[in-house]
C-alpha distance (Angstrom), angle and dihedral (degrees) to the residues before:
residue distance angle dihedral
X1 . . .
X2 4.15 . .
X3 3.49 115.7 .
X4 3.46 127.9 -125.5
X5 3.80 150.0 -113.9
X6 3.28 150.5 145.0
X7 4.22 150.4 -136.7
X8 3.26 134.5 -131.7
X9 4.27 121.0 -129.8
X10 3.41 134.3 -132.1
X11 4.10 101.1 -92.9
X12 4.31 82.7 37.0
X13 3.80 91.8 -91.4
X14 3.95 102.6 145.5
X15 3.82 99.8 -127.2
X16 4.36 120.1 -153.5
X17 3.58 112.9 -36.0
X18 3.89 114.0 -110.2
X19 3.69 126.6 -133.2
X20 3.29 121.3 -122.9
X21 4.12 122.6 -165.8
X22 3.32 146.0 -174.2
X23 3.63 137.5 -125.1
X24 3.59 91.5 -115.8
X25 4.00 91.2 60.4
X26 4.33 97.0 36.3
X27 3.93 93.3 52.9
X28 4.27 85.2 54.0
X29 4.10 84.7 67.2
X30 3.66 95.7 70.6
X31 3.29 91.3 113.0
X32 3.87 136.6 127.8
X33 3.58 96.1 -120.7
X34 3.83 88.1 25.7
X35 4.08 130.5 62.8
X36 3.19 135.2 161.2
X37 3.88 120.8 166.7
X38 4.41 134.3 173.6
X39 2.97 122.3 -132.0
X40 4.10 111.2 177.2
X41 3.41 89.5 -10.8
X42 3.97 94.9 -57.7
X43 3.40 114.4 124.6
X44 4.32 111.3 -136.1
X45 3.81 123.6 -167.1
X46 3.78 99.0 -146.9
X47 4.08 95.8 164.6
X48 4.00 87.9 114.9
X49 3.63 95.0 36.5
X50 3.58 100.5 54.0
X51 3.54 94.8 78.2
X52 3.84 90.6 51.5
X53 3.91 94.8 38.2
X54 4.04 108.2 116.1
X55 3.48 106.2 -128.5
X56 3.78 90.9 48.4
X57 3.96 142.6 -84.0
X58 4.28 89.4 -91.2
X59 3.42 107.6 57.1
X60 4.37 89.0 50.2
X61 3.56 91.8 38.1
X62 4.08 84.3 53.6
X63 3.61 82.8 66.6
X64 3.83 114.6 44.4
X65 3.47 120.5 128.1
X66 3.84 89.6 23.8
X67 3.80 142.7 97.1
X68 3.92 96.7 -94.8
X69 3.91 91.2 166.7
X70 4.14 89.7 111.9
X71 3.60 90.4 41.5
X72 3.84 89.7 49.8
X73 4.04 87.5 57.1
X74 3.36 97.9 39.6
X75 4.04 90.0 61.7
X76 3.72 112.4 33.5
X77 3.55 118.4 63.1
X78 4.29 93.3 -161.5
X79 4.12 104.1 42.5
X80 3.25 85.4 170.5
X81 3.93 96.8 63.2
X82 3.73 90.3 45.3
X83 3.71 92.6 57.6
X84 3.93 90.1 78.2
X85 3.73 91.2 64.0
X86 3.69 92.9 45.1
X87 3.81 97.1 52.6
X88 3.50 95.6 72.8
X89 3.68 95.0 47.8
X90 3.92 92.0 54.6
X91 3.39 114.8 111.2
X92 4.21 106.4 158.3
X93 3.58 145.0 -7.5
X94 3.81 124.2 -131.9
X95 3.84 120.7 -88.1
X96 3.64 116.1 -85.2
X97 3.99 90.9 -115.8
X98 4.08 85.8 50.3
X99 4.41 110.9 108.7
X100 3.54 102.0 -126.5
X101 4.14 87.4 -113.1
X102 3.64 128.6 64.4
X103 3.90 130.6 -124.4
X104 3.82 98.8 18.8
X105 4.05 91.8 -61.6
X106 3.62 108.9 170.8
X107 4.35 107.3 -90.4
X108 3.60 83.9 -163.1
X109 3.75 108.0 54.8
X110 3.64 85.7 39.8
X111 4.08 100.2 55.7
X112 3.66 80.5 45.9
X113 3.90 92.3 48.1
X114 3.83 89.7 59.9
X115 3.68 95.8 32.5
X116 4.19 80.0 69.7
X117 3.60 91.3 48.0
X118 3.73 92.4 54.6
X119 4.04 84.2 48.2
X120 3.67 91.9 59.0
X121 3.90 92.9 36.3
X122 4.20 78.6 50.7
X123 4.05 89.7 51.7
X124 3.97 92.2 47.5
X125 3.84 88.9 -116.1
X126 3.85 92.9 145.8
X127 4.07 88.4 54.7
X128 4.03 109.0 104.4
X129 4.21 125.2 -127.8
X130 3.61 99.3 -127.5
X131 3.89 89.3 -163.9
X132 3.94 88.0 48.7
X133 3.69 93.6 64.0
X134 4.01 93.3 29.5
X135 3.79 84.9 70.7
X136 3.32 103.5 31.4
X137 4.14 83.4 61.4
X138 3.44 93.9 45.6
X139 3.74 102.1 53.0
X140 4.12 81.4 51.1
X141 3.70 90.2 54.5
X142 3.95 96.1 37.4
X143 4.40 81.6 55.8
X144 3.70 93.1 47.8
X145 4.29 93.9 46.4
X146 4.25 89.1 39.5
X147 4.12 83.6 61.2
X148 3.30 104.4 43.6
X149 4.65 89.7 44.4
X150 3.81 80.3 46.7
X151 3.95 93.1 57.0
X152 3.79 89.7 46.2
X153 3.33 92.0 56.9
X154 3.96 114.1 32.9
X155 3.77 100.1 24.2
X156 3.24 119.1 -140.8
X157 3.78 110.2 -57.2
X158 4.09 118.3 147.5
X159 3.53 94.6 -93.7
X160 3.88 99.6 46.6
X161 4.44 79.0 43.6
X162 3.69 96.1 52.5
X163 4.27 83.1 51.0
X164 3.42 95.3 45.8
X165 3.50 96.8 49.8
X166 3.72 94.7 53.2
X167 3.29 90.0 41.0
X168 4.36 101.9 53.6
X169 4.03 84.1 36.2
X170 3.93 92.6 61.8
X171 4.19 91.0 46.0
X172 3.62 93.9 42.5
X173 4.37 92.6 47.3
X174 4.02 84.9 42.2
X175 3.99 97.7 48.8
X176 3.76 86.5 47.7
X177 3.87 96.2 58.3
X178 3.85 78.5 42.3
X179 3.68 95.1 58.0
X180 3.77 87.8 52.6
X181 3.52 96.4 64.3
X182 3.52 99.0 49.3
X183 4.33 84.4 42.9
X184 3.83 84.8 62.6
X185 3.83 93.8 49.3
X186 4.05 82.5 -116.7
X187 4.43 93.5 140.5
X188 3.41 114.6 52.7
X189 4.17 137.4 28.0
X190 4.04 97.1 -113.7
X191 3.45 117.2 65.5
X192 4.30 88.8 -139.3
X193 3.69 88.9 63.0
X194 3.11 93.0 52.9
X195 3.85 90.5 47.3
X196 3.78 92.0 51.0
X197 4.24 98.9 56.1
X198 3.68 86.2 35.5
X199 4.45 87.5 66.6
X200 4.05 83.5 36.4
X201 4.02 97.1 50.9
X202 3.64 97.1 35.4
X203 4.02 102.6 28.8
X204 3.77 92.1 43.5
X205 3.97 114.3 27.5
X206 4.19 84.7 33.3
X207 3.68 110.1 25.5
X208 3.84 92.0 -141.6
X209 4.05 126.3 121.1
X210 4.01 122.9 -91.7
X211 3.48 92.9 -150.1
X212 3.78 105.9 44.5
X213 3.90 87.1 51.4
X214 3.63 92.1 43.5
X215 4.52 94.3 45.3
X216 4.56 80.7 46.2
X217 3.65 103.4 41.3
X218 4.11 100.6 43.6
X219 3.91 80.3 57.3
X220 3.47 87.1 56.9
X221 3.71 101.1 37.7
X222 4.42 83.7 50.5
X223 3.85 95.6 47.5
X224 3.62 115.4 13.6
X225 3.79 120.4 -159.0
X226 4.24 84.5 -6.3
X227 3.98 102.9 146.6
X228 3.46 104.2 -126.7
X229 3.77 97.1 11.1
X230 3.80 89.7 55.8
X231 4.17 118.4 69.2
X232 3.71 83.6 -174.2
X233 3.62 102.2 70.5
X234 4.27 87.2 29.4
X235 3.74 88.7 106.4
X236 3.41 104.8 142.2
X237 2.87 142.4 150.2
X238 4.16 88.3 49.6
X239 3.83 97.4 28.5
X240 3.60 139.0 38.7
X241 3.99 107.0 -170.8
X242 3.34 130.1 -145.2
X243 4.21 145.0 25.7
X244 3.60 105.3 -54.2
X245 4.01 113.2 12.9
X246 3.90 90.9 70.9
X247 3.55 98.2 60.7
X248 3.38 97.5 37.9
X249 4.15 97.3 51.1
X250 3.64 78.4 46.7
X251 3.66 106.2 56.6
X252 3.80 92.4 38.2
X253 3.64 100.3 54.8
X254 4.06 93.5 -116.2
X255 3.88 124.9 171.0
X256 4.10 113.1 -26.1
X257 3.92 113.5 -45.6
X258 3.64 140.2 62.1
X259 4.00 86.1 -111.2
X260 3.99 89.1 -170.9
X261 3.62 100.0 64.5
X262 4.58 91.3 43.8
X263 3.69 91.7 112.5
X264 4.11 88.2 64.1
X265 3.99 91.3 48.4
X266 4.29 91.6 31.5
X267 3.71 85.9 98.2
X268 4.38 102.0 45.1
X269 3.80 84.2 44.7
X270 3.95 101.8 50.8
X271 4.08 80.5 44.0
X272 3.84 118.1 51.8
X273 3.94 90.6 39.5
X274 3.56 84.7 65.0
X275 3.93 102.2 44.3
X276 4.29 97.8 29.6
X277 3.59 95.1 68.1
X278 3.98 95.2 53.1
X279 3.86 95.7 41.1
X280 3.49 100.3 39.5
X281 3.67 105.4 15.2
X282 3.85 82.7 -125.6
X283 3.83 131.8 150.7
X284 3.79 123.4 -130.6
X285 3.66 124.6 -160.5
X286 3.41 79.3 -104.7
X287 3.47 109.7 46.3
X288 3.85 95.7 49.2
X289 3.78 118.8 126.5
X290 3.72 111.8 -96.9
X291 3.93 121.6 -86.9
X292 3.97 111.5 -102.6
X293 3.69 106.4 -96.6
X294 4.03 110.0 -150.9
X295 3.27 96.2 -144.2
X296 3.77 102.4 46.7
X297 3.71 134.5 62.6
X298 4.00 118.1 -92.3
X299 3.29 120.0 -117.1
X300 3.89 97.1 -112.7
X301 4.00 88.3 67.1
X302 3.83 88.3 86.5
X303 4.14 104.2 6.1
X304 4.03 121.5 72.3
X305 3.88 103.9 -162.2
X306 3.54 141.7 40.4
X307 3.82 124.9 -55.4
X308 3.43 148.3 -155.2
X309 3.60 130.3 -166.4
X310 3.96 127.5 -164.6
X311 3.79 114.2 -171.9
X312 3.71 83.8 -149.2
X313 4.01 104.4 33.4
X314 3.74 102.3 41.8
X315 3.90 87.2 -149.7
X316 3.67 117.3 163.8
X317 4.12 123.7 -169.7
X318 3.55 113.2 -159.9
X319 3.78 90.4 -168.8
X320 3.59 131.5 13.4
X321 4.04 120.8 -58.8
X322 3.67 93.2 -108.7
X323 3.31 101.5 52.7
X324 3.63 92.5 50.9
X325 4.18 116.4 96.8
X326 3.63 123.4 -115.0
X327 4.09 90.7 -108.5
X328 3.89 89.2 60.5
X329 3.26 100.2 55.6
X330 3.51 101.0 42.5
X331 3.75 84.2 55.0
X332 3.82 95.8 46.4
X333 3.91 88.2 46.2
X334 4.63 92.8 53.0
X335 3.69 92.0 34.0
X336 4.28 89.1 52.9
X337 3.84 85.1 57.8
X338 3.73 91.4 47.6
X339 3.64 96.3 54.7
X340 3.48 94.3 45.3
X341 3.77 98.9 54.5
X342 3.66 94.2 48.0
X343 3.59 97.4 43.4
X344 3.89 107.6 50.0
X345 4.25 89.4 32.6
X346 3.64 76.3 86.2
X347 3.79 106.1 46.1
X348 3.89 113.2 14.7
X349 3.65 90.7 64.6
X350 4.18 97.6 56.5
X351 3.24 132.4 56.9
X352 3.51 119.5 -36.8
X353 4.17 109.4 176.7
X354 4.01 139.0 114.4
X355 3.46 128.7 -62.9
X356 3.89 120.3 -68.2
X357 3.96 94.4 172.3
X358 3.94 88.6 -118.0
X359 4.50 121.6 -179.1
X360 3.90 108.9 -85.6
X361 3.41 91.6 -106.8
X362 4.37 99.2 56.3
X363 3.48 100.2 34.8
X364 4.35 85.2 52.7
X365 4.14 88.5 44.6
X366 4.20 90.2 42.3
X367 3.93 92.1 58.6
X368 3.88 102.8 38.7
X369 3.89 146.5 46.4
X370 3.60 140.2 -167.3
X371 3.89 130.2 -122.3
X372 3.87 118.1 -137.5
X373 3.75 119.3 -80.1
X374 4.11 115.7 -102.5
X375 3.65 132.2 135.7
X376 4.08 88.8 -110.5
X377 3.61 89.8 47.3
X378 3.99 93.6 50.0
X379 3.82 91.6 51.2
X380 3.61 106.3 30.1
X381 4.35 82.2 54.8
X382 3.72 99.7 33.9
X383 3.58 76.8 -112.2
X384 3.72 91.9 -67.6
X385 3.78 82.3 143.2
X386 3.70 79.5 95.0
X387 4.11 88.4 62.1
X388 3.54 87.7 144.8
X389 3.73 107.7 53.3
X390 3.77 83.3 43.2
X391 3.08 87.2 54.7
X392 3.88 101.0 55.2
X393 3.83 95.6 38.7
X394 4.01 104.9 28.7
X395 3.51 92.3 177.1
X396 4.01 94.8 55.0
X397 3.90 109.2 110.8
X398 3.33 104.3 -106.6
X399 4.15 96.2 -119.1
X400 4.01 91.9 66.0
X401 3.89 92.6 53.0
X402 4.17 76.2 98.1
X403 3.39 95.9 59.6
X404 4.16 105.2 50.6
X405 4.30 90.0 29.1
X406 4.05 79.6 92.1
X407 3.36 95.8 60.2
X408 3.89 100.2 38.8
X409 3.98 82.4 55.8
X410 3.72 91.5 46.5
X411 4.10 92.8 47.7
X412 4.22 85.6 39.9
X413 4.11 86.8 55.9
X414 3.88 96.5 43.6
X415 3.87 91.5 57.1
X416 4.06 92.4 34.3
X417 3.86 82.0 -116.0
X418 4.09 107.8 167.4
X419 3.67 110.2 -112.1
X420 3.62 112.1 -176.1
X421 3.81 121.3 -158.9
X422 4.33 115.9 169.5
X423 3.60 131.1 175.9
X424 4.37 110.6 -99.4
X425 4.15 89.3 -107.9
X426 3.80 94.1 54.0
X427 3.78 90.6 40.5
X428 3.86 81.3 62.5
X429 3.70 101.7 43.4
X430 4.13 84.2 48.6
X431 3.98 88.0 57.7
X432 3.90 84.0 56.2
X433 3.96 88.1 48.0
């Protein structure tokens, strides 16, 4: 039970007791039909509002009966707006003999956590260069026009293929690091702007859904490489991630594979679901469109045509294979290998485990790493070299991840945090590993 007390008004009247609770009593509403979450040492009852929350029922429910107060920060660009829907879900704050953090977190390393954010806040590090991602737009479009003047002109001989393919490949891998920064409300000031070139960048230049990216990745972003928590690292039923759940799925015989022996099929399995369903117009297990989540929109709220989604590919069909041309899906098919090498450079290589309720700020550094800093590496990533300051401050542009990655390191070192930093070949070779 929550104790009690109560405040005094302005004439002396006491006004309606507040509850006060313990850690002991929030971390017991962690339930499906029961959350309860802190944020600066409020205490919210968000069970009803889960199912109406934005970004999705998941990624809060991933943090009831927790301090989500850095979690909070890290994904809404205007707190302050947000408050108004939290104050009617407010039910408590924690008892006055209750540390701020739950399960023996470390109050120090996490005052000093968001003393760095208000540094960067400070240093205007979460304010957008319009020009930056004017540009970085435009030499996406000016790819995507060049391909389609060249097939007007030249036809579609080998050479003039070869071209093209390189060519659509590099503006459809560019537009989708550019439809992550408007995702993470990184571009403009109000978050519906945001929203609106999000659906444009990613509905029209990718023909993939705003909302089933947004409902997956803020899962991601709030528990990286969590089983359960995590869709990323949810790959069965052709992977099991990690150190120990492969070998033991393996030896007991669980689910469908031999889960011990995946790193001598890794290779067939990341290939044929990426060439079967252009050939053949086939679907592997792992190629099949994604199961209907309740709780999450469907894919057809923002994506006319048929789909089909590779955990491993990331290949998206805005219409049906066959009436796709030849230059598309060559594109589709290099540019799936290119996302997939950048992306999971940065995850599948750390740790990859269950949740052990870790400070914003280690459980982020635990489950990513950064690749070294060059102007190749920057574009050819979309700069998600800097996968751990993104990771920390999701709503950072991307081109000031430079400017507060000296101060993450510096925070990292004074609390012998692990912060991980490879060249891009090794990051590759790791994968592999």
């Amino acid at each position: 039970m929550g104790k009690r007390g109560e405040k005094g008004g302005e004439l002396g009247e006491p006004e309606a007791q507040i509850p006060f609770y313990t850690w002991e009593e929030i971390q017991k509403h962690n339930l499906r039909t029961d959350k309860w979450l802190v944020i600066e040492r409020k205490v919210y009852n968000v069970t009803k509002w889960a199912n109406r929350h934005p970004g999705g029922q998941r990624v809060i429910s991933h943090c009831a009966g927790e301090d989500a107060t850095d979690a909070f920060r890290a994904f809404h660009i205007n707190p302050t707006l947000v408050q108004k829907f939290l104050k009617p879900l407010l039910i408590g704050e924690l008892a006055p003999g209750e540390p701020s953090q739950d399960r023996d977190k470390n109050s120090q390393l996490v005052e000093d956590f968001r003393t760095l954010r208000k540094t960067a806040e400070d240093m205007n590090l979460f304010r957008a260069n319009p020009l930056f991602f004017s540009l970085y737009l435009g030499h996406i479009i000016a790819m995507e026009v060049l391909a389609w003047v060249m097939v007007s002109y030249f036809g579609t001989g080998w050479i003039t293929t070869l071209i093209l393919a390189c060519i659509l490949t590099t503006s459809q891998a560019q537009a989708g690091w550019l439809q992550h920064d408007f995702g993470h409300l990184s571009v403009f000031k109000k978050s519906s702007w945001n929203h609106i070139v999000h659906k444009f960048v990613i509905g029209h230049l990718k023909g993939a859904s705003a909302n089933w990216w947004n409902h997956r990745h803020f899962q991601h972003h709030a528990k990286p490489n969590i089983f359960k928590k995590d869709p990323d690292v949810n790959m069965l039923h052709v992977f099991v991630l990690g150190d120990t759940q492969p070998v033991e799925y393996g030896k007991k015989k669980l689910k469908y594979l031999p889960y011990n022996h995946q790193h001598e099929y890794f290779f067939l399995s990341e290939y044929l679901p990426c060439t079967l369903p252009f050939s053949l117009n086939a679907r592997s297990p792992c190629c099949s469109p994604l199961p209907p989540v309740p709780d999450e929109p469907s894919l057809s709220s923002d994506l006319t045509g048929s789909y089909l989604g590779c955990r491993h590919c990331f290949t998206y069909l805005v219409s049906s294979p066959s009436s796709t041309s030849p230059q598309q899906r060559r594109s589709w098919f290099l540019e799936s290998h290119w996302f997939v090498w950048v992306t999971q450079m940065n995850h599948i290589p750390m740790e990859i485990d269950c949740e052990k309720h870790r400070d914003w700020l280690s459980s982020q550094v635990a489950a990513t790493c950064n690749i070294e800093q060059s102007f190749f590496n920057d574009w050819f990533t979309g700069h998600l070299n800097f996968q751990i300051e993104h990771h920390l401050f999701p709503t950072m542009p991307r081109h000031n991840f430079w400017k507060v990655k000296p101060l993450v390191k510096s925070l990292c070192a004074k609390y012998g945090v692990q912060y991980e930093e490879k060249p891009l070949g090794k990051a590759f070779v790791d994968i592999v590993g």
